[in-house]
N, C-alpha and C positions, 0 to 999 in steps of 0.2 A: 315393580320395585320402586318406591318411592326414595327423595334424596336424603341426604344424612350429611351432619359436621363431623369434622375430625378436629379435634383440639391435639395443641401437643408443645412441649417445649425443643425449641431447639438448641442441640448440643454447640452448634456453631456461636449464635450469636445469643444464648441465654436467655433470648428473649420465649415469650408464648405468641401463638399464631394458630391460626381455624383457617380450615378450608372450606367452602359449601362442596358437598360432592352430588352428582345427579346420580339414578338409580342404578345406571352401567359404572357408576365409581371412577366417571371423570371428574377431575377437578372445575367447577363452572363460576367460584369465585374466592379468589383469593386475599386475606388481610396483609394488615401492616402487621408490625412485629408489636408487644405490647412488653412493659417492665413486669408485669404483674400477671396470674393469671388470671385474677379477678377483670383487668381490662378486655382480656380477650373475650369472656364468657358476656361481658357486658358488648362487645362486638357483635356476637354471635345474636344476641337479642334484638341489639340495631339492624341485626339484617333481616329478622325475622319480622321486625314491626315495616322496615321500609321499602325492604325488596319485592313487594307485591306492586308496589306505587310506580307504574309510567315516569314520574314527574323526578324523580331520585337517581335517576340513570343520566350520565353524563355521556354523549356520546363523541368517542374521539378518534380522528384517524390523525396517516402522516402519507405521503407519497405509494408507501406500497402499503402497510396496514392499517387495524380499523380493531376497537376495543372499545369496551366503557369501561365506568368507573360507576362505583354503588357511590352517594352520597346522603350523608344525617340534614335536616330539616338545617344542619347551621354551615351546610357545606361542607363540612369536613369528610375527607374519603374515609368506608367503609369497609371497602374491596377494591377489588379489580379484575378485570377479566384475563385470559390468555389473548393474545394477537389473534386476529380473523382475518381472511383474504381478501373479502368481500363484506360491505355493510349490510345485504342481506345476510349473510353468517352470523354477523356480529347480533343481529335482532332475534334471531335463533338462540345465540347464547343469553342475552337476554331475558326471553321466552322462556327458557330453563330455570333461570335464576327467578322468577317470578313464581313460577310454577312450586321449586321447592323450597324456598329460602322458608316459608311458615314451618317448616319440620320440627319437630322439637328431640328427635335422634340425634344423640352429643358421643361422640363415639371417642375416648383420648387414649392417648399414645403414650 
């Protein structure tokens, strides 16, 4: 089973927001919140053109965690991952988001 986005508005903060999801329907990257839904569906594109690219992953830890961040050719963040325990983990997660981010399954809420 290949991955799939979920688009969707949230009731909380109004905003729109996509998730990349992998084939087991873990979430493996996460947006920022958008005003518009047009911004997020424009997200979802940015992740599709960049998340195949090595050079777009930001890799960050802190003391005890370890996570990247997706970023557009102008730096701007795209996503973000969940926390990992280990930066082998983190490259796995990764690995995933590479693997599916090309999807073109938009699954909304």
């Amino acid at each position: 089973m290949s991955g799939y986005y979920t688009l969707f508005k949230s009731p909380k903060s109004n905003e729109w927001y996509f998730n990349l999801k992998a084939g087991n329907h873990e979430i493996i990257l996460q947006s920022e919140g958008y005003e518009e839904k047009s911004g997020a569906q424009n997200g979802i594109k940015s992740v599709q053109t960049n998340g195949p690219k090595d050079d777009r992953y930001d890799r960050r830890e802190s003391a005890t965690n370890y996570w990247f961040v997706l970023t557009a050719p102008n730096n701007k963040i795209i996503g973000k991952s969940e926390m990992y325990p280990s930066s082998a983990v983190r490259e796995k997660g990764i690995n995933s988001v590479k693997a599916n981010s090309p999807t073109t399954e938009i699954k909304e809420k």
